[in-house]
C-alpha positions in Angstrom: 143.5 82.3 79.9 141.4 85.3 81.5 144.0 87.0 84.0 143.5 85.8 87.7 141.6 88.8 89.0 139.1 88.1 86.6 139.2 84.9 87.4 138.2 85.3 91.3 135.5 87.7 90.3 133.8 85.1 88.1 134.4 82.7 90.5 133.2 85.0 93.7 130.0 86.1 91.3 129.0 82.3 90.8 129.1 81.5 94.4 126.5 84.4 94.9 124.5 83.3 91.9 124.4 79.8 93.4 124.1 80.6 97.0 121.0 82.7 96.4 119.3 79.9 94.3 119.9 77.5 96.4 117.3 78.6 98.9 114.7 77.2 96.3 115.7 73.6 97.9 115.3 75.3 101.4 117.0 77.3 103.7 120.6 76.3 104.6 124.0 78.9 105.6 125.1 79.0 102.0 122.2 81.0 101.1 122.5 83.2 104.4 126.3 84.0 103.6 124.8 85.0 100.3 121.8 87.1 101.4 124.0 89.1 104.5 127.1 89.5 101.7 124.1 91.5 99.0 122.0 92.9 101.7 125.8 94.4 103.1 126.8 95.5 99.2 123.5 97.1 98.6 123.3 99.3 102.1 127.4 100.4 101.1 126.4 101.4 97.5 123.3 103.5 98.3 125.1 105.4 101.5 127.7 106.0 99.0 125.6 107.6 96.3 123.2 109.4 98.8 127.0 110.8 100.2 127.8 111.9 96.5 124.6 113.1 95.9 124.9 115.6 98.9 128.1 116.7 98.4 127.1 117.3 94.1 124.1 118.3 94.8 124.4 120.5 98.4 127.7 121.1 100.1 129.3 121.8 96.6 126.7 124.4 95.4 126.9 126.1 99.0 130.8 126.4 99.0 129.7 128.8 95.5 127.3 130.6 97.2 123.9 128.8 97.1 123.5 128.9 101.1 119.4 127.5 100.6 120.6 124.5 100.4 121.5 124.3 103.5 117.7 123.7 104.2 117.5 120.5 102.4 120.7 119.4 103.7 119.5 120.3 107.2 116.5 118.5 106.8 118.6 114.9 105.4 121.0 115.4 108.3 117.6 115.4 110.7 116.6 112.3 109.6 119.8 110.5 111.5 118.1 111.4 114.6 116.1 108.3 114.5 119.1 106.2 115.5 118.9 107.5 119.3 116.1 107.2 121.1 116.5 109.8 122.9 115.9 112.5 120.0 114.4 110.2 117.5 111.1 112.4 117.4 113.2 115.0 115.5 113.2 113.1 112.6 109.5 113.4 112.6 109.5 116.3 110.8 112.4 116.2 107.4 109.9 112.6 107.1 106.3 115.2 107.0 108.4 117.2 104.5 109.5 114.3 102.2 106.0 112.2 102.6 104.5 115.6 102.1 106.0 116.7 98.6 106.2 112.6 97.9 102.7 112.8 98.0 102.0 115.5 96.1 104.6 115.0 93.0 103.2 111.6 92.9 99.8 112.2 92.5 100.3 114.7 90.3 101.8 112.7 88.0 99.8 110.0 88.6 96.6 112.0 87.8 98.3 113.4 84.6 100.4 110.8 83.3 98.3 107.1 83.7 94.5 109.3 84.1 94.5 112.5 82.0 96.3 112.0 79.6 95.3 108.3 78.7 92.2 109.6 78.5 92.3 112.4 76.7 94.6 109.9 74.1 92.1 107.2 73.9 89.3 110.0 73.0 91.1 111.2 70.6 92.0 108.1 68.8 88.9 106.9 68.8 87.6 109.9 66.9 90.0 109.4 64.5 89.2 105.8 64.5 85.3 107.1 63.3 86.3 109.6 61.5 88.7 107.0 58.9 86.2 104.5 59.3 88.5 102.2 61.2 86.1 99.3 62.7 89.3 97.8 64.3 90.0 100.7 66.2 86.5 101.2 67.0 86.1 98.4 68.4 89.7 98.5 70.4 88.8 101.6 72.0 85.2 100.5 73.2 86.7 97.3 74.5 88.8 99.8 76.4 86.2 101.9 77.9 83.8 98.9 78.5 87.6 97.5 80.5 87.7 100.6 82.2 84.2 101.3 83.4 83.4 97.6 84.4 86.8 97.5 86.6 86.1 100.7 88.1 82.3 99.1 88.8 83.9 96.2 90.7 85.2 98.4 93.2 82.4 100.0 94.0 81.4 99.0 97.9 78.6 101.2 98.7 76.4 99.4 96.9 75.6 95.1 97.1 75.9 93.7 94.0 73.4 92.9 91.8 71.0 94.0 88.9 72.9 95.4 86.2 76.4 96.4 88.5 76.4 93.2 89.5 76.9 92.0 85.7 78.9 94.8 85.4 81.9 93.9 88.7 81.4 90.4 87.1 82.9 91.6 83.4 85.0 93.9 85.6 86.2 91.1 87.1 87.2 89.3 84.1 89.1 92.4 82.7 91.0 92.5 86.3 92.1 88.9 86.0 93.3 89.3 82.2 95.1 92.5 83.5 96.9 90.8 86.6 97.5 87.8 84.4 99.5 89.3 81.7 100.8 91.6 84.5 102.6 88.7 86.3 103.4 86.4 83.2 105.4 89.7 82.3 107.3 89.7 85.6 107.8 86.1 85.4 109.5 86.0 81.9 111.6 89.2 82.9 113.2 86.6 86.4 113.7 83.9 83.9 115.2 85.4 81.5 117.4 87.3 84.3 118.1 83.6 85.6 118.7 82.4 82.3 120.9 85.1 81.5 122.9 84.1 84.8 123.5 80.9 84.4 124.3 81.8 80.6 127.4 83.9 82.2 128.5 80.9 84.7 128.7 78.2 81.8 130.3 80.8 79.3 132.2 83.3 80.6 133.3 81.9 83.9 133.6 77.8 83.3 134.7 78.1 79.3 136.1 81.5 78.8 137.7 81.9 82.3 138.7 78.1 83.6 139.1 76.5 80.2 140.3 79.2 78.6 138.0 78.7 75.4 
């Protein structure tokens, strides 16, 4: 038999497991002791690691000497301000620095990793694809840039639709709904195979390995 600690967490696990599921028959106190109890855990873990990240990352460093990061610390503590009225517009500010740099480093990265750099990929491979003679990967890489320019031509408002961008947002449109489709079946099988994995854990670890101790 598991030892009774392990036990109680098995058994305290499943009743989360279950209370959040049970909201897919309709909302009911079970599933709001459930949602308050992971809502509560999830704001303690994250003010925990944002406090060890501080004092790793800034008040430890300063103690040896690196007194800039008192800026950035400055800045974190700023953001509390919020929590009284009376001040709140202080936290204005730390929030134009981190939307600020946010902003940039993402599209930065955005523009290099998922524009540039596909790009400059895809052109390449598709001259290897000519120069081998590879008809499959010819005709991968033009599906791929007839995909991307269509799609980019369905969003294009400044102009009505017709003539040849109107066929154009219409094929864009079909490569959009492929896209989102595989997109979201994805998503889906990753939930089901969490939820199968959960209810996996109840039936085998908690009800055979922990209660009848197989």
């Amino acid at each position: 038999m598991a030892a009774f600690i392990d036990i109680l967490g098995g058994l305290v696990g499943t009743f989360f497991i279950i209370s959040v599921l049970s909201m897919l028959w309709k909302d009911n106190p079970i599933f709001r002791i459930g949602q308050q109890a992971i809502i509560g855990a999830t704001i303690a873990h994250y003010i925990l690691l944002n406090f060890k990240s501080a004092l790793n990352n800034a008040v430890l460093p300063m103690l040896s000497g690196n007194f800039w990061l008192f800026i950035p610390l400055f800045l974190g503590v700023l953001m509390y301000t919020r929590l009284k009225n009376e001040i709140a517009w202080i936290a204005r500010y730390p929030t134009s620095v981190l939307v600020g740099i946010g902003t940039g480093v993402m599209i930065a990265g955005t523009m290099r990793g998922q524009i540039i750099d596909q790009m400059k990929n895809t052109v390449l491979d598709f001259s290897k694809s000519i120069a081998s003679g590879d008809s499959m990967g010819i005709f991968n890489y033009l599906l791929i840039v007839i995909g991307v320019v269509t799609s980019i031509s369905f969003f294009t408002f400044t102009r009505e639709h017709k003539g040849l961008l109107g066929a154009s947002a219409k094929i864009g449109r079909i490569f959009l709904m492929i896209s989102l489709g595989a997109n979201w079946s994805g998503e889906l099988v990753w939930y089901l195979t969490q939820l199968i994995g959960r209810l996996s854990w109840i039936i085998n670890t908690v009800i055979k390995t922990m209660l009848l101790g197989g």
